[in-house]
C-alpha positions in Angstrom: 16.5 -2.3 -26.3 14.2 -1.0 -29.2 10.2 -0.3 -28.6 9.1 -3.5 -29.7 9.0 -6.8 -28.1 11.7 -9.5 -27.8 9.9 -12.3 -29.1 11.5 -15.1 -26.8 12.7 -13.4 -23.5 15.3 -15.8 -21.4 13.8 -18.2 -19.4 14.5 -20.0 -16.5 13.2 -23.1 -14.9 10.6 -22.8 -12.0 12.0 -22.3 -9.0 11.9 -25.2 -6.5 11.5 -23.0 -3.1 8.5 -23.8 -0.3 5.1 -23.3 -2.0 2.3 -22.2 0.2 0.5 -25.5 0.4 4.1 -26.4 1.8 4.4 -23.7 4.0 0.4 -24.5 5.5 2.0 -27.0 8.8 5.1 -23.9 9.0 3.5 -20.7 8.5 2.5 -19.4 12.1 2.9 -15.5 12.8 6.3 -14.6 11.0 9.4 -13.0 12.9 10.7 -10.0 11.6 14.2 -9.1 10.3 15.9 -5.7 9.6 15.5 -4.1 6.1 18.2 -3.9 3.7 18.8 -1.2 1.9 16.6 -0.1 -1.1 17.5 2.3 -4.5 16.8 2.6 -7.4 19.1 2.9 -10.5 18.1 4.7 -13.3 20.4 4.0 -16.1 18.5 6.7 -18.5 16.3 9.0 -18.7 13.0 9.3 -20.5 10.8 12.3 -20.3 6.9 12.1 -20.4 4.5 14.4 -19.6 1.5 12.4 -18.8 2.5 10.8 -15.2 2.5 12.5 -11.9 3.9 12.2 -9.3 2.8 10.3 -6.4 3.5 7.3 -3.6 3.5 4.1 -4.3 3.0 1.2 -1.9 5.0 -2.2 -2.4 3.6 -5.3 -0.7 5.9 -8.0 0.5 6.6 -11.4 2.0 8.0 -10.9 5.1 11.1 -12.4 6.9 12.1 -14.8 8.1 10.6 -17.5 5.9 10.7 -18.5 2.4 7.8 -17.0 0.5 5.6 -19.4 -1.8 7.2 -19.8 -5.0 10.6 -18.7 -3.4 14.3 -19.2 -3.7 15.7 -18.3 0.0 14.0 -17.0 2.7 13.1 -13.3 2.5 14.4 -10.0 4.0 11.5 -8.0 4.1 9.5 -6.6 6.8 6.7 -5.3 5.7 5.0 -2.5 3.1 7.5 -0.2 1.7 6.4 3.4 0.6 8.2 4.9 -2.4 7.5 8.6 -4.3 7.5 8.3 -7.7 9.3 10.4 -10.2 7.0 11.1 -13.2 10.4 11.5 -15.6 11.2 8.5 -15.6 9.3 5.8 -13.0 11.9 6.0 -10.5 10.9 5.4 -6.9 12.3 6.8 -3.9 12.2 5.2 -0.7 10.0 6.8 2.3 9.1 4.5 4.8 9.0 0.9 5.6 6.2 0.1 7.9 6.5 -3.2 10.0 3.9 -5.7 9.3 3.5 -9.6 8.9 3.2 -11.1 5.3 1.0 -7.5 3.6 1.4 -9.3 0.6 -1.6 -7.6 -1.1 -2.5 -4.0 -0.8 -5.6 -2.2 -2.0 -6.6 1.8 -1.3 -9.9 3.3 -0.9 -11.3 5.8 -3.8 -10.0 8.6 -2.3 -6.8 7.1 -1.6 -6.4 8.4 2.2 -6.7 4.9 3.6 -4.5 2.0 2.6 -5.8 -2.1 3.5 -3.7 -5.0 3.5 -3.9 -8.6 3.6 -1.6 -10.5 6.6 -0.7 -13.8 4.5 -0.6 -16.0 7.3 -1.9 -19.1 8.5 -4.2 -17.0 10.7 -5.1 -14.1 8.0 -6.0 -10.9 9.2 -6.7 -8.1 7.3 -5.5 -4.4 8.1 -6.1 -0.4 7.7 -3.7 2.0 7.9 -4.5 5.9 7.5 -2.4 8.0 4.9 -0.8 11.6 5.7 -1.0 13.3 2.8 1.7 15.7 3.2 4.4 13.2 2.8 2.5 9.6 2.2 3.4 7.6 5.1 1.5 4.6 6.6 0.5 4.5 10.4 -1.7 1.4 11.8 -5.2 2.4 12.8 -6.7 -1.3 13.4 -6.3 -4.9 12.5 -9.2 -7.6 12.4 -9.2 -11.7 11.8 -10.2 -12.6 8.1 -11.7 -15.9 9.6 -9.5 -17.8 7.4 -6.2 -19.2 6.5 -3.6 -17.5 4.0 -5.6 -14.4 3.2 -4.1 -13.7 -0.3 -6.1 -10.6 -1.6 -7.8 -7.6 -0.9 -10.3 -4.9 -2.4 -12.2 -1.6 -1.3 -16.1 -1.3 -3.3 -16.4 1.7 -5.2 -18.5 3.5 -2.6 -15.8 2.9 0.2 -18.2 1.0 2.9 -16.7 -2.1 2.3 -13.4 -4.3 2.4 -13.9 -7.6 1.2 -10.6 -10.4 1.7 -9.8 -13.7 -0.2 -8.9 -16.6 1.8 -7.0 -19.2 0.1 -6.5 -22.3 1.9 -10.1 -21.8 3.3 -11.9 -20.7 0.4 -13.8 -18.1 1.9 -14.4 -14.6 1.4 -15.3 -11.9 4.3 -16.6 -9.0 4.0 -16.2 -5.7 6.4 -17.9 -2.5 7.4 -15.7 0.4 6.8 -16.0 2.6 10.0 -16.3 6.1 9.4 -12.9 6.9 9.9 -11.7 4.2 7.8 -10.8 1.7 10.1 -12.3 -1.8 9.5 -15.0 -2.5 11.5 -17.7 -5.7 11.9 -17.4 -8.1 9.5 -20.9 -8.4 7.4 -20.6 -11.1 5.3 -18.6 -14.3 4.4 -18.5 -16.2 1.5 -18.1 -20.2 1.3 -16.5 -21.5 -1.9 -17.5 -24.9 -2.6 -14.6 -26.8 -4.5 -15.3 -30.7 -4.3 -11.9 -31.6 -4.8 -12.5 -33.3 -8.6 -10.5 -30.3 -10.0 -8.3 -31.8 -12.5 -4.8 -30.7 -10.6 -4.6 -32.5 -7.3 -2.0 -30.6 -5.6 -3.7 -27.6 -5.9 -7.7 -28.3 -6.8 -8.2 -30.5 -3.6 -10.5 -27.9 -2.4 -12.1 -24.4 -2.8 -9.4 -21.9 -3.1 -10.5 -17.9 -3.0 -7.6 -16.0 -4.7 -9.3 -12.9 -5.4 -12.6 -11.1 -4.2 -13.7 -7.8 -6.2 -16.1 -5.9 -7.3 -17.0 -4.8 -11.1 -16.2 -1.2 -11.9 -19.6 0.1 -10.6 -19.9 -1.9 -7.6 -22.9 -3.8 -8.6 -21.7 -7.4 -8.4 -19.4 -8.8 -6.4 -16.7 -11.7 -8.1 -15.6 -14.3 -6.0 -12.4 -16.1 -8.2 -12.3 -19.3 -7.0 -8.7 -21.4 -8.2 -9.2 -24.8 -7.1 -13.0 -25.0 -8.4 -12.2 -23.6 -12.1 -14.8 -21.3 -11.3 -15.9 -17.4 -10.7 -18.8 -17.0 -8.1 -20.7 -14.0 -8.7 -22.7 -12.5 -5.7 -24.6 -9.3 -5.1 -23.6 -7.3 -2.0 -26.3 -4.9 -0.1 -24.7 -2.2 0.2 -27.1 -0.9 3.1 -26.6 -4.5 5.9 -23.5 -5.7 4.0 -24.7 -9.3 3.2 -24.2 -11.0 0.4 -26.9 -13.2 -1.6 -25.8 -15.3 -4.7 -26.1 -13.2 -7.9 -29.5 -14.8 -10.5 -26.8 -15.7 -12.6 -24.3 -17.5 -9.8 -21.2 -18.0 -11.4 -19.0 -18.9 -14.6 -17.1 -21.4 -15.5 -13.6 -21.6 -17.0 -11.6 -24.4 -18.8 -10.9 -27.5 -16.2 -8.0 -27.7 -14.7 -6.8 -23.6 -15.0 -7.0 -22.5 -12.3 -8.6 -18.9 -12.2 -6.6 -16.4 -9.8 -7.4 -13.1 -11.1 -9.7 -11.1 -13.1 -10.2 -7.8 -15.0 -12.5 -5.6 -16.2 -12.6 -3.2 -19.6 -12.8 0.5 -19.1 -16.2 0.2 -21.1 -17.7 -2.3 -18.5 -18.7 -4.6 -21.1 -15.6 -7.0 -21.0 -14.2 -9.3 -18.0 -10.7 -10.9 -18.9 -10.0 -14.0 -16.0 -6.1 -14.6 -15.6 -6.0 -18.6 -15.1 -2.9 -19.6 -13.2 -2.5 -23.4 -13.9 -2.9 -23.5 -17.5 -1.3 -20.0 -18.1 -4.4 -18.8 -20.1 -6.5 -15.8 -20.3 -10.4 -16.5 -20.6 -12.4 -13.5 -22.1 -15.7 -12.9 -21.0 -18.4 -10.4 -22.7 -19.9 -8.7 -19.6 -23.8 -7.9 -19.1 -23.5 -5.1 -16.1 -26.8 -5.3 -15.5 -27.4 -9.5 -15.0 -23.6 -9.6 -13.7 -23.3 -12.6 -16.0 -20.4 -13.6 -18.1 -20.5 -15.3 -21.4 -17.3 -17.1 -22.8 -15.6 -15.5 -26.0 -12.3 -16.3 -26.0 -9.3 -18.1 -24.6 -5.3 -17.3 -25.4 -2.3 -18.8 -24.1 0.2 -16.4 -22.0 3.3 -18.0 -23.4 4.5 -18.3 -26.4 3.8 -21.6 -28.7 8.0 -22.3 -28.3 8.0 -22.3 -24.9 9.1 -25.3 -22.8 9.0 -25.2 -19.2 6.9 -25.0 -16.2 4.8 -21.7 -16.1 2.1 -20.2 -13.7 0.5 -16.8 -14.1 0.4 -14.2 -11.3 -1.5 -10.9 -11.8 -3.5 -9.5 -15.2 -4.3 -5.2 -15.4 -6.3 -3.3 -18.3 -4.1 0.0 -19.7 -6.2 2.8 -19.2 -7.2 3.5 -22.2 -8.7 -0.4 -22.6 -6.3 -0.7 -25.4 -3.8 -2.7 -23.9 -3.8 -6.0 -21.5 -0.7 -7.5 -19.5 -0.2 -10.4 -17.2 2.9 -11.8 -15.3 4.1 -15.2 -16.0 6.3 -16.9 -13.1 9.0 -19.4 -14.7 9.1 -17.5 -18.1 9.8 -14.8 -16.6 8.3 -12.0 -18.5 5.3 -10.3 -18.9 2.7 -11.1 -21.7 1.3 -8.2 -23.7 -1.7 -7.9 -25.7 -4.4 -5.5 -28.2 -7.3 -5.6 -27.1 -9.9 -5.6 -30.7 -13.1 -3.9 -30.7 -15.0 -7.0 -29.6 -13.1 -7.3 -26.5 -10.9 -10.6 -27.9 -7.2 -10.1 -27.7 -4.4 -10.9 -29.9 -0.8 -11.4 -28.9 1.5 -8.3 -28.9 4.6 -10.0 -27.1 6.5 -10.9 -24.3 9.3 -8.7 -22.4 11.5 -10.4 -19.9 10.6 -9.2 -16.4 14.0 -8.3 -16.0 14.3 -10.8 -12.8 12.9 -14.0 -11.9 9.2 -15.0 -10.4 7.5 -11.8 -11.4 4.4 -11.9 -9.3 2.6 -8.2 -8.5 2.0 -5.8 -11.7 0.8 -2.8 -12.2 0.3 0.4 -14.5 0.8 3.8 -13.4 -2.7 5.8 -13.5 -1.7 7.7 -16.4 -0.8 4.8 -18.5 2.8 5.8 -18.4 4.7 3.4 -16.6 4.5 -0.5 -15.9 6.1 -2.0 -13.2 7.1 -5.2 -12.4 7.5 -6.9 -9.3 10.3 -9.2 -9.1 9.9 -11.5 -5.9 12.7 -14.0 -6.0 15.1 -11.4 -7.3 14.3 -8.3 -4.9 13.8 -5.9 -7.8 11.2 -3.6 -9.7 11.4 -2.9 -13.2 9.8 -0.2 -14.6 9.0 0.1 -17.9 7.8 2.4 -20.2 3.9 1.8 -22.1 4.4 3.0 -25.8 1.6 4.1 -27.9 1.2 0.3 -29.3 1.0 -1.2 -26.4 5.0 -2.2 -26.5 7.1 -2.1 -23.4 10.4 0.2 -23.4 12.9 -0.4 -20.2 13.1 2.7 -18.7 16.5 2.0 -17.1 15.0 1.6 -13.8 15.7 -1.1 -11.5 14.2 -0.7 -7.8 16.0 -3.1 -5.1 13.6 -4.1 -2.8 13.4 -7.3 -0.4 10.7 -9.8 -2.0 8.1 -7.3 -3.6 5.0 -8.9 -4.6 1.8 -6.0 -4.8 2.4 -2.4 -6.3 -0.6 -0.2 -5.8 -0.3 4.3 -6.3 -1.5 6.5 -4.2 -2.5 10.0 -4.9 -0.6 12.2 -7.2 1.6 14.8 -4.8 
């Protein structure tokens, strides 16, 4: 494949699996099943000099049920560790720690602790410490998210606090890091208050927390909120932990999308909101200081030819706040655009995932390598970020049961 975009990547019809409103009555604390083997295959080899090496943690669905969105009940059993080559993206399996549904992962600032969601019907959150001299996991402590289906995960800048997004609840906690980097009491916990008018039945009965971060200084806290087409924004005290609604208390987004995730621009003054329903990317202008966000711009994550049933999964900024990507889940690719110098963005592209319901994305520190996250086909492609923003297949394909996060560590 050449180093620009195919223009209309294969597609495939949604898959018909257990959703997780579906799974809500089923759910219950998963069993576990063996691990299958994982390798990679790289096919070539590219050489750039920019990546390091380092560990990468994969987040999973965990046997023996069917994850949302899924095809046939999964095979995984919990976060897989990799090392990363810096040639050519390649990971290289290290440890597979047991744990139930870590479907999201997040790492502190100095990346020696490593938190994760437990997507069950009873959520928890967890912390695991880091050895540095080989990048393994080991479980330090484990605490309730007070909620149902906790779906994300974050650290604050300052690395006091965890904070969790509750889906079928629609509430957000907030936790104390200990000093060791355990979690400890919980501080806060934000209520979403969806009224159920949302435009999509099935999936707006109700507030719906999908993500709950911080902006890049950790001055205002974002509470993204799918089933009330809305982002709350809050301020966090970073001295008892509580949180207090922000002057200006929230944005709004098209009816009917769906916001899951959000990102912001290197330069602090841009916020891009991933909406799932509608497969649509809202951009925001930023004010740091107010925490407010003012509408410039939405753009469809699909190409005008497309026919099908679509929903987004994750969005990430390249490094150099050139670039943007998201997932899409039925079309199968991912979305790529240039960011201009007013923060709108114009369509690069798509590139076929390379499997089918690519959920979890993310790009390697450097702005090297992009990987892809293949949940109902047990893979991760890796790809290679060229200087305009196209995507080159490195020749990597890592099998791995139902990945769905990818998060690096420190570089080795």
């Amino acid at each position: 494949m050449d180093d620009t975009f195919a223009r209309t990547p294969s597609t495939n019809s949604e898959p018909t699996g257990v959703t997780r409103r579906q799974l809500l009555p089923l759910f219950g604390v998963l069993g576990l099943a063996a691990a299958p083997p994982v390798f990679a295959q790289a096919l070539q080899s590219h050489k750039p000099t920019s990546a390091q090496a380092r560990y990468v943690y994969v987040g999973t669905y965990t046997a023996p049920d069917v994850p949302p969105g899924g095809t046939h009940p999964s095979s995984a059993v919990g976060i897989s560790v990799f090392k990363m080559n810096p040639h050519d993206g390649a990971l290289t399996l290290v440890q597979v720690v047991t744990a139930s549904n870590p479907s999201y992962l997040a790492l502190n600032p100095a990346k020696t602790r490593l938190y994760s969601v437990n997507e069950d019907f009873a959520g928890r959150v967890s912390a695991y410490s880091i050895n540095p001299a080989n990048g393994m996991l080991t479980l330090m402590n484990s605490a309730s998210a007070n909620g149902q289906f906790t779906t994300h995960i974050s650290v604050d800048p300052t690395g006091q606090y965890v904070m969790a997004a509750n889906y079928s609840t629609g509430n957000a906690p907030v936790f104390r890091l200990n000093p060791d980097g355990s979690i400890g009491a919980k501080t806060a916990d934000f209520q979403g208050a969806g009224n159920g008018t949302g435009p999509n039945p099935n999936r707006q009965e109700g507030a719906h927390a999908h993500q709950m971060l911080t902006d890049l200084d950790g001055t205002h806290v974002f509470d993204v909120d799918l089933g009330a087409d809305k982002v709350n924004v809050l301020t966090l005290d970073l001295a008892s932990g509580a949180l207090s609604p922000n002057t200006v208390p929230f944005a709004n987004v098209t009816s009917g999308s769906g916001p899951r995730h959000m990102a912001f621009h290197p330069n602090r003054t841009r916020a891009y909101v991933l909406n799932e329903l509608l497969s649509t990317i809202s951009v925001f202008s930023y004010d740091p200081v107010r925490g407010a966000l003012i509408w410039l711009q939405n753009i469809s994550t699909l190409p005008k030819d497309f026919v099908g049933s679509n929903t987004t999964a994750e969005i990430r900024i390249h490094p150099s706040g050139r670039f943007l990507y998201n997932t899409n889940r039925g079309h199968n690719s991912v979305a790529a655009f240039a960011i201009d110098d007013t923060g709108r963005l114009d369509s690069i592209g798509w590139e076929s995932s390379g499997g089918q319901w690519p959920r979890g994305m993310n790009i390697d520190p450097s702005g090297t390598f992009l990987y892809v996250a293949n949940q109902n086909t047990d893979n991760i492609l890796v790809f290679e970020i060229k200087h305009n923003g196209a995507l080159h297949r490195t020749g990597v394909n890592v099998i791995t049961p139902t990945p769905v996060d990818v998060e690096f560590g420190a570089p080795i």
